[in-house]
Residue frames as qw, qx, qy, qz and C-alpha x, y, z in Angstrom:
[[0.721, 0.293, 0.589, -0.220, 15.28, 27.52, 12.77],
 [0.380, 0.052, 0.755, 0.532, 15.81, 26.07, 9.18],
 [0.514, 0.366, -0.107, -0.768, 13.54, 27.15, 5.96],
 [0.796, 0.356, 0.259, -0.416, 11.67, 25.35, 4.53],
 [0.896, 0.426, -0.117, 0.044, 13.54, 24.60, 1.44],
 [0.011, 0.623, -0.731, 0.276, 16.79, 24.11, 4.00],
 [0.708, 0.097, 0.369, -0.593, 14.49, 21.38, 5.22],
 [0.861, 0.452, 0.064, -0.224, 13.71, 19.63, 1.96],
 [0.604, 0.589, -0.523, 0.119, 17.31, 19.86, 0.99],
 [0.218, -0.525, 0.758, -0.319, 18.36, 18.54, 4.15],
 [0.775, 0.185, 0.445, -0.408, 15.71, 15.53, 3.53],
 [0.759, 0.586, -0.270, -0.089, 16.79, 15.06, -0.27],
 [0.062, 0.776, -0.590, 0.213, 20.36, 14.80, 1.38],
 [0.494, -0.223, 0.721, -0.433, 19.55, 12.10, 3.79],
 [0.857, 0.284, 0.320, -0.286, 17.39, 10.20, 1.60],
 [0.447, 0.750, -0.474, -0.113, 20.05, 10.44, -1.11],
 [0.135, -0.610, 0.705, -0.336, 22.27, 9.08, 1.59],
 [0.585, -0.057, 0.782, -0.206, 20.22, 5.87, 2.55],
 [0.826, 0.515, 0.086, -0.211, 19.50, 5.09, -1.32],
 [0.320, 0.644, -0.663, 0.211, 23.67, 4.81, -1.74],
 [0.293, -0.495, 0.779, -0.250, 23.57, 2.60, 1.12],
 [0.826, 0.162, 0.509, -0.182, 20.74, 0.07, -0.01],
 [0.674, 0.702, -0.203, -0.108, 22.59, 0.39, -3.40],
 [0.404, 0.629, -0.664, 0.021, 25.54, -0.80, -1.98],
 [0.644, -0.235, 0.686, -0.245, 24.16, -3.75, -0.02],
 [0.837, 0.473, 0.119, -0.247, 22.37, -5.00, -3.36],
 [0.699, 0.565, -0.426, -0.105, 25.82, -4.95, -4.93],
 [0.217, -0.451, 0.812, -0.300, 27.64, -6.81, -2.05],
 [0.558, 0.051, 0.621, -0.549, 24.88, -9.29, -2.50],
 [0.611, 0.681, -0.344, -0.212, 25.36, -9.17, -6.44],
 [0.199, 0.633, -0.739, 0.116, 28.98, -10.07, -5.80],
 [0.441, -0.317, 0.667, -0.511, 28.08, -12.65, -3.60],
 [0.781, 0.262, 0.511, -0.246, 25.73, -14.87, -5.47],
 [0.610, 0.690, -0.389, -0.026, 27.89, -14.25, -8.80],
 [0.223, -0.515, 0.787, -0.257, 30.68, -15.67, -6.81],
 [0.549, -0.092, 0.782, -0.282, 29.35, -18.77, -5.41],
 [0.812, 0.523, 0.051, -0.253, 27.46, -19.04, -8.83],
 [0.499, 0.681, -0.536, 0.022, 30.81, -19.10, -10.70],
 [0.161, -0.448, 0.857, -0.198, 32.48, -21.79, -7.69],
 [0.703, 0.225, 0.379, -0.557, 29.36, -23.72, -8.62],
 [0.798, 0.550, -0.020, -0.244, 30.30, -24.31, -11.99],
 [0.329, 0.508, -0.793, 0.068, 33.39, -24.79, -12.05],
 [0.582, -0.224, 0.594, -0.509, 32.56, -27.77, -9.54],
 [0.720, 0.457, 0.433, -0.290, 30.25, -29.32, -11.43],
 [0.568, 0.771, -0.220, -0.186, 32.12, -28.40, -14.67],
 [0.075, 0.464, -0.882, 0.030, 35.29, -30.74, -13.50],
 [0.523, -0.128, 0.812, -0.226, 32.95, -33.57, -12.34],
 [0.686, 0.557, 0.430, -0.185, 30.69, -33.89, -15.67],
 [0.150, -0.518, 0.544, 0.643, 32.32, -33.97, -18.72],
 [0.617, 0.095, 0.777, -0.076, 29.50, -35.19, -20.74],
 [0.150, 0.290, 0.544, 0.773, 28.88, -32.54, -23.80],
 [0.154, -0.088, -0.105, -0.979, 26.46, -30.46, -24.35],
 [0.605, -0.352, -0.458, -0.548, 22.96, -32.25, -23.74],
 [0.365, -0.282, -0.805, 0.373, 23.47, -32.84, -20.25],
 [0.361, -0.762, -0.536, -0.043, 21.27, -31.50, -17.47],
 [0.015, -0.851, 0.172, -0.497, 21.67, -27.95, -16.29],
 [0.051, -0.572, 0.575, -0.583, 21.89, -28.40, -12.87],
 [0.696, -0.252, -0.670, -0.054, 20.85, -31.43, -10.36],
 [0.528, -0.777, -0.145, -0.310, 20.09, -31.16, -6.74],
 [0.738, -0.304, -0.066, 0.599, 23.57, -31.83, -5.49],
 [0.339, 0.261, 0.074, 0.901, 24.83, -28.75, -7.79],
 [0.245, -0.699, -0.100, -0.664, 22.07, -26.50, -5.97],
 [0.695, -0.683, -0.219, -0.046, 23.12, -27.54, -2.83],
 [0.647, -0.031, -0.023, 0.761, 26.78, -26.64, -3.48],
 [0.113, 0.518, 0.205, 0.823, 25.81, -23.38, -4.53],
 [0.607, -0.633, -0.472, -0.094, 23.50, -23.44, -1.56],
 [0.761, -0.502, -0.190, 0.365, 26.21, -24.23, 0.92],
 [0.488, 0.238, 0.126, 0.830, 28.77, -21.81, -1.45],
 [0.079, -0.732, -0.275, -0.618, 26.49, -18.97, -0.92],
 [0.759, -0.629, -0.164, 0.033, 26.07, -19.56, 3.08],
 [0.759, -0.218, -0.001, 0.613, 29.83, -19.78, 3.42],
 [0.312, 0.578, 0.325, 0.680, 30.34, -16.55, 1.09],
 [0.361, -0.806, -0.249, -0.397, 27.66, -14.32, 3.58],
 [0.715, -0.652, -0.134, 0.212, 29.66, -15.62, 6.79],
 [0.620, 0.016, 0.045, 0.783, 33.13, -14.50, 5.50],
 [0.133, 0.303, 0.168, 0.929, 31.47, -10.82, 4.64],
 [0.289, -0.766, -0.554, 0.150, 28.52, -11.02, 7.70],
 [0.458, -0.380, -0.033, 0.803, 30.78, -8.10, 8.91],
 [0.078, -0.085, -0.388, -0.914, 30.32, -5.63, 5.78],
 [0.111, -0.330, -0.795, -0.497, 27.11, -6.92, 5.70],
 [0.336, -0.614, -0.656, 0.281, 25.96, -6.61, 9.16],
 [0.336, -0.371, -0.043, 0.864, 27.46, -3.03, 9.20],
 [0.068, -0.013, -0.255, -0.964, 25.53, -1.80, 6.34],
 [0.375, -0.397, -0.811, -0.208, 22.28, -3.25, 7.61],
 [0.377, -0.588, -0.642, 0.315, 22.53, -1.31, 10.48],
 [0.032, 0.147, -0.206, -0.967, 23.69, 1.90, 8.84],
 [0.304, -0.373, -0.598, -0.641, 20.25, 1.40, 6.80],
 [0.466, -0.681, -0.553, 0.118, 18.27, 1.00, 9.98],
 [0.277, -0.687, -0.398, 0.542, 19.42, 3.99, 11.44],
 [0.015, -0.133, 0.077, 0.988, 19.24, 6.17, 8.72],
 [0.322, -0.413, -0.393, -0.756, 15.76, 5.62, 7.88],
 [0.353, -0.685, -0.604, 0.204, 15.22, 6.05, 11.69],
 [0.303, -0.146, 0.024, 0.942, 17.06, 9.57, 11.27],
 [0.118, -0.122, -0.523, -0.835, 15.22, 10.28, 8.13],
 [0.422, -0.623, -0.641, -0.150, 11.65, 8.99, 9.93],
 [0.361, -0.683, -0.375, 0.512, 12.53, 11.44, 13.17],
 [0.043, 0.143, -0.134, -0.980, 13.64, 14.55, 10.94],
 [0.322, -0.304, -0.552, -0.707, 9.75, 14.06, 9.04],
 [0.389, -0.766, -0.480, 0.178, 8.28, 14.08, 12.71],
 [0.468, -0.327, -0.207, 0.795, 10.53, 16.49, 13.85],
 [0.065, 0.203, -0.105, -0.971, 9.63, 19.06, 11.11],
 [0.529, 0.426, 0.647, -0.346, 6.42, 17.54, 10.63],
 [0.270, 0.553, -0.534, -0.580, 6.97, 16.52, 6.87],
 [0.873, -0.043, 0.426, -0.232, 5.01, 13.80, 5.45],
 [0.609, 0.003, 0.686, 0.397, 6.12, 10.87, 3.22],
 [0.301, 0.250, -0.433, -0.812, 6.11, 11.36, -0.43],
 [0.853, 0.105, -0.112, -0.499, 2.53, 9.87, -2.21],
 [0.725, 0.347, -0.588, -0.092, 4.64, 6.60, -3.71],
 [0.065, 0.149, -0.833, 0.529, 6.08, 5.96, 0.05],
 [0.389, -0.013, 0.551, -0.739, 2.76, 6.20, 1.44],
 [0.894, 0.210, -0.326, -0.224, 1.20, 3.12, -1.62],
 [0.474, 0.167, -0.839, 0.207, 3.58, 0.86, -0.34]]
């Protein structure tokens, strides 16, 4: 049997572990909407050529971006789907080691 603070470090480890993964969905998801932002403008930036006091953006240019974004997700569903389910099964890992050794949540987990 583990100690205690074999335990905790094996917990810090794990948790470590699924905070690196939701960090690197967020930035796939960054990349993603920066993208489609930037194919957005340029778009819109060849069709208007009017100066400076036109309108930001009009409901055609948020539906390009829309449709840019959609298209974007399907080409990288793959990455995406893959680290969605990595997250799901480490914080079922990380939820069955804190039954297992009967360790509760920290306080801040247990406010949400």
């Amino acid at each position: 049997m583990r100690s205690y603070i074999e335990q905790r470090a094996m917990l810090a480890r794990m948790e470590a572990a699924h905070a690196e993964t939701e960090r690197h969905l967020a930035i796939v998801e960054r990349q993603i909407a920066a993208r489609a932002e930037r194919m957005t403008i340029s778009t819109y930036a060849k069709t208007r050529t009017f100066g400076r006091s036109t309108s930001r953006r009009s409901r055609a240019d948020e539906r390009d971006y829309q449709e840019s974004l959609a298209a974007l997700r399907f080409e990288r569903r793959g990455e995406i789907d893959a680290l969605t389910r990595k997250l799901a099964r480490q914080a079922g890992a990380i939820a069955a080691f804190r039954v297992h050794y009967r360790m509760n949540a920290p306080s801040e987990e247990l406010a949400l």
